[in-house]
C-alpha positions as CSV (number, residue, x, y, z in Angstrom):
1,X,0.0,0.0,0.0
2,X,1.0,3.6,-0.7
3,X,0.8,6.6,1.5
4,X,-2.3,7.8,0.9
5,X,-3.9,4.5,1.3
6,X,-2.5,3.4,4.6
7,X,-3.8,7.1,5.3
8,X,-7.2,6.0,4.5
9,X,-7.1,2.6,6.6
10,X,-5.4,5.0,10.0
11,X,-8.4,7.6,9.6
12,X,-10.6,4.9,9.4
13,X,-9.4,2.3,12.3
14,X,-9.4,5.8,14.6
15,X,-12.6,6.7,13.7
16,X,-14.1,3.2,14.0
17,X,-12.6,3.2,17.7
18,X,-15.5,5.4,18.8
19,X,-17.7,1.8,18.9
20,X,-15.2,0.0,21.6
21,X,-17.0,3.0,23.9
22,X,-20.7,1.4,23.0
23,X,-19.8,-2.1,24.6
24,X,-20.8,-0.8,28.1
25,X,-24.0,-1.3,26.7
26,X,-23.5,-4.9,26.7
27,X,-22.5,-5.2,30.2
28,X,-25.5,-6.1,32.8
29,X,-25.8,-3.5,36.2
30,X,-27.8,-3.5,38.9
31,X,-28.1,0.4,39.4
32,X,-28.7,1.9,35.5
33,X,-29.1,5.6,36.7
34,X,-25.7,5.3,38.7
35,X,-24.2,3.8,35.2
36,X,-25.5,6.7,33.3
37,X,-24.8,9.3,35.7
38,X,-21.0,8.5,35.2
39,X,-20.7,7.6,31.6
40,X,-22.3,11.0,31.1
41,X,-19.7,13.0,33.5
42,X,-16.4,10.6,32.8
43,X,-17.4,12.0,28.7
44,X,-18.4,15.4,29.9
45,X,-14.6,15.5,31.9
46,X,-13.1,14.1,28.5
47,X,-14.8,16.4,26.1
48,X,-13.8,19.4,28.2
49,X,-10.0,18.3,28.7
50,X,-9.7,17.7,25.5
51,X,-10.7,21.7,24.6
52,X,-8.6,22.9,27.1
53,X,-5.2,21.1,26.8
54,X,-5.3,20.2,23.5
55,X,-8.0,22.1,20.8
56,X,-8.1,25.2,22.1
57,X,-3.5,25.6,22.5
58,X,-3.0,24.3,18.9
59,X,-5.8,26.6,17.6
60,X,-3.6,28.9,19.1
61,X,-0.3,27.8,18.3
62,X,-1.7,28.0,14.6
63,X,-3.0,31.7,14.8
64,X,-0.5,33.7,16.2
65,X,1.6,32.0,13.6
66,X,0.1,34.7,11.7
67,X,-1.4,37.1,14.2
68,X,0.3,38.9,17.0
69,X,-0.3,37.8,21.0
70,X,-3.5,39.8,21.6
71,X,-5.3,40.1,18.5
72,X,-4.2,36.0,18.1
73,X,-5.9,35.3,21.3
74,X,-8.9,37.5,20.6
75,X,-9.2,35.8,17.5
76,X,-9.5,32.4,19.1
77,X,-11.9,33.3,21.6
78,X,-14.2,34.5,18.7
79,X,-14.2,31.1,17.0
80,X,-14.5,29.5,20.4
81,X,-18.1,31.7,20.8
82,X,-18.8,30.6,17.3
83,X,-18.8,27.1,18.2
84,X,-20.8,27.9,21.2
85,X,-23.3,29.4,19.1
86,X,-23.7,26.6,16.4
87,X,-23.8,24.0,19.9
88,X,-27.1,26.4,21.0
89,X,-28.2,26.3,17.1
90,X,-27.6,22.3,17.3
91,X,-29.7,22.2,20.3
92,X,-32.9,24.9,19.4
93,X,-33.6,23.0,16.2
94,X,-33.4,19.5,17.2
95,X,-37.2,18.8,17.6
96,X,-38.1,17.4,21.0
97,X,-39.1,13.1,20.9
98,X,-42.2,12.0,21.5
99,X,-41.8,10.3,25.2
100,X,-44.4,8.1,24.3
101,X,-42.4,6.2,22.4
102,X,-39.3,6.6,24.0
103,X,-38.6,6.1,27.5
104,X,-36.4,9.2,28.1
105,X,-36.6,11.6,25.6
106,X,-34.1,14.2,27.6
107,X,-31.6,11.3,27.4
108,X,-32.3,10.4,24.0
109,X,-31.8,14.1,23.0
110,X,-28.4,14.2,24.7
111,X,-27.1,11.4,22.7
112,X,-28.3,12.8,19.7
113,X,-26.6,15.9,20.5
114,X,-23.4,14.6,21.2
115,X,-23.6,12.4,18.0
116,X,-23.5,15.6,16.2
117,X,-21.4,17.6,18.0
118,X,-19.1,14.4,17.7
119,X,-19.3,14.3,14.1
120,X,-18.9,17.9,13.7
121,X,-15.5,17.3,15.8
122,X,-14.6,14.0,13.5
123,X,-14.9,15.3,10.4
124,X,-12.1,17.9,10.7
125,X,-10.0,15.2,13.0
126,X,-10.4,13.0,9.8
127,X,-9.0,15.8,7.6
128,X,-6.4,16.5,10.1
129,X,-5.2,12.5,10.8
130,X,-5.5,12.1,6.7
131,X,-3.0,15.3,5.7
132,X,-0.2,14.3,8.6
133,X,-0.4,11.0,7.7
134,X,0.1,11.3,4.0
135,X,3.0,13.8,4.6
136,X,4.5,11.8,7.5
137,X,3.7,8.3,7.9
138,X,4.8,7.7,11.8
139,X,3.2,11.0,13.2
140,X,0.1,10.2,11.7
141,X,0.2,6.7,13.5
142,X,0.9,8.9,16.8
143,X,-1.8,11.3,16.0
144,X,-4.5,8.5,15.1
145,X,-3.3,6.4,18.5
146,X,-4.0,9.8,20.4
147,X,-7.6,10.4,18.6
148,X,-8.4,6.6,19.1
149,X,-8.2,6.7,22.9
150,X,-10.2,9.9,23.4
151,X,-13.0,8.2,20.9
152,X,-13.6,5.5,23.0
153,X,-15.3,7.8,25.6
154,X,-16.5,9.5,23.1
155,X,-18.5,7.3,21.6
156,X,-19.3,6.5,25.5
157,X,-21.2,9.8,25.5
158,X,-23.5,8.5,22.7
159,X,-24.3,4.7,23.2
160,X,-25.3,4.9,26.8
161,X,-27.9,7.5,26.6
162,X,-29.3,5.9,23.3
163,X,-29.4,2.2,24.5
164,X,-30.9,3.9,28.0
165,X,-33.3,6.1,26.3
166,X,-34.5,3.4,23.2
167,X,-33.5,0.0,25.1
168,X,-32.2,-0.6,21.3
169,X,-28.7,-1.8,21.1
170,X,-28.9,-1.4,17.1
171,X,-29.7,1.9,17.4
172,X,-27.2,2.9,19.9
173,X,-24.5,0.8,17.7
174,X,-25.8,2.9,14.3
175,X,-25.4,5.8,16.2
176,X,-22.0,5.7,17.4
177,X,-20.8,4.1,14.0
178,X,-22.1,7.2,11.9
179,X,-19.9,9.2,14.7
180,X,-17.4,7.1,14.1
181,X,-17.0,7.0,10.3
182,X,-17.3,10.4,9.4
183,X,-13.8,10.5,10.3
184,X,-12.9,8.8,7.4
185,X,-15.5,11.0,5.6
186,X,-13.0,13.7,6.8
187,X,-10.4,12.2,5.0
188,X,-12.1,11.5,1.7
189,X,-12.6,15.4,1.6
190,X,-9.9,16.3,2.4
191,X,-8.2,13.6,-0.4
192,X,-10.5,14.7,-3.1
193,X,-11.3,18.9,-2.2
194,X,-9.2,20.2,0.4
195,X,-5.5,19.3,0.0
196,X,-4.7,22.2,-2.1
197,X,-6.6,25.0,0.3
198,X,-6.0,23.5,3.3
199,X,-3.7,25.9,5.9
200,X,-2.1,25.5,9.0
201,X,-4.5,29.0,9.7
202,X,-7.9,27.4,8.9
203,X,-7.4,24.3,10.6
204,X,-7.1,26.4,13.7
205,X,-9.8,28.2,13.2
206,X,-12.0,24.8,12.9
207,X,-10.0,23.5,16.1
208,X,-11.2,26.6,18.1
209,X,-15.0,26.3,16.9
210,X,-15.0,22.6,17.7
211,X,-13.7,23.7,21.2
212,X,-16.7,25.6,21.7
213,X,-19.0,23.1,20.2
214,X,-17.5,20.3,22.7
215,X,-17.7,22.6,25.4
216,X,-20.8,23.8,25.2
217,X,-22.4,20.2,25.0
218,X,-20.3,19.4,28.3
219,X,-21.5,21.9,30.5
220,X,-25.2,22.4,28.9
221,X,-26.2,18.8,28.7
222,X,-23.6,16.1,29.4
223,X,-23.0,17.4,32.9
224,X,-26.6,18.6,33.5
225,X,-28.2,15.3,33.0
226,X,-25.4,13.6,34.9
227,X,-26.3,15.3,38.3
228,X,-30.1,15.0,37.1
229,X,-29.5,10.8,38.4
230,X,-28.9,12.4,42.3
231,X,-25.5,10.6,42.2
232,X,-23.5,14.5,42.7
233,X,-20.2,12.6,44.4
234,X,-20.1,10.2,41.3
235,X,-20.5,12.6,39.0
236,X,-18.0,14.6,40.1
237,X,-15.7,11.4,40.8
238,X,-16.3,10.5,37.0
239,X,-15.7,14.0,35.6
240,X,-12.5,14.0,37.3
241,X,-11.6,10.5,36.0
242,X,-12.2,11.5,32.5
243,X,-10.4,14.5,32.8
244,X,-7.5,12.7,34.7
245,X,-7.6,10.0,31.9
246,X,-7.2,12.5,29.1
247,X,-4.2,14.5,30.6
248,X,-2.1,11.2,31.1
249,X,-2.8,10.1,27.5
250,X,-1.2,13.5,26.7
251,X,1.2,12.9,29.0
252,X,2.2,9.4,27.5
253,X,2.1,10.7,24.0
């Protein structure tokens, strides 16, 4: 295989590691609101971690390559509110589910929120894993090891609520695989559209917004349905976990 296409098979096998976080699902608990309650805050600690010590410094890095200290940082913040704003968008127009027919429709709306913030956050992590990879074959591998083990929680964040909501495994697993693979549909645009545009500048622009986005879905409904179980010890336990857990893959990296 050539570059490009061992490219294609990284993207994708770091993409497809979102589904190893939608086998809790097949596990059996005695307490379900307790196993909610800190699926939803050990993602909520992840998601937020990896915005602050790792989105939001290489969106950065990236713009005050071009822009001075203060205007760079300014700049950032901007895109940040921008993905904030598209996260409040995300969540205004998704229509509300009939509870009737499913048990939980505040659950079920967080995992559909997450599934799209998720993709949102994939596709550009697909263009991103793609382009290193093609132009340096071992950093990509670094990079898509790095991505894979902050997916798993990831897709964590969308099976549980879905399965908990539906009581479907199918749907849960269709879920987290559409997460999953638009990574690779990150890559195919950036293979066939974006190669030649693509800049160091605009990547850190989408870095910043998917900050925001990731954020936003943290604090307004990851962490807010979390403490809605009554479990406020474990969700704060859990949040720290996740949090904990993302720093030391940085730290190992």
């Amino acid at each position: 295989m050539n570059n490009v296409e061992y490219s294609f098979l990284i993207t994708l096998l770091a993409g497809l590691s979102t589904i190893v976080g939608s086998f809790l699902i097949f596990l059996k608990f005695k307490d379900i609101s307790k196993v909610i309650c800190c699926s939803l805050a050990f993602a909520a600690g992840v998601m937020i971690t990896i915005s602050m010590t790792d989105l939001i410094p290489s969106a950065i890095n990236g713009i005050l390559q071009k822009y001075y200290l203060v205007p760079g940082i300014l700049i950032t913040l901007i895109f940040i509110i921008i993905g904030i704003v598209i996260s409040n968008l995300i969540n205004k127009y998704i229509p509300d589910v009939n509870v009737d027919k499913i048990g939980d429709s505040g659950l079920y709306k967080v995992g559909l929120i997450s599934m799209i913030a998720i993709i949102l956050h994939n596709v550009p992590e697909g263009i991103a894993t793609f382009m290193t990879s093609t132009k340096n074959l071992e950093l990509g591998l670094s990079l898509a090891l790095a991505i894979t083990l902050h997916n798993i929680p990831e897709g964590i964040s969308i099976s549980v609520p879905i399965y908990y909501s539906t009581k479907s495994k199918f749907k849960a697993l269709v879920y987290t695989f559409i997460s999953g693979i638009s990574e690779s549909f990150g890559a195919v645009i950036a293979y066939l559209f974006l190669a030649p545009f693509m800049s160091d500048l605009i990547m850190s622009f989408l870095l910043a917004i998917i900050a925001g986005i990731m954020i936003s879905i943290s604090t307004n409904e990851l962490i807010p349905a979390s403490l809605k179980y009554n479990h406020k010890k474990k969700s704060i336990v859990f949040y720290l976990i996740g949090s904990i857990f993302m720093i030391m893959c940085h730290l190992c990296l």
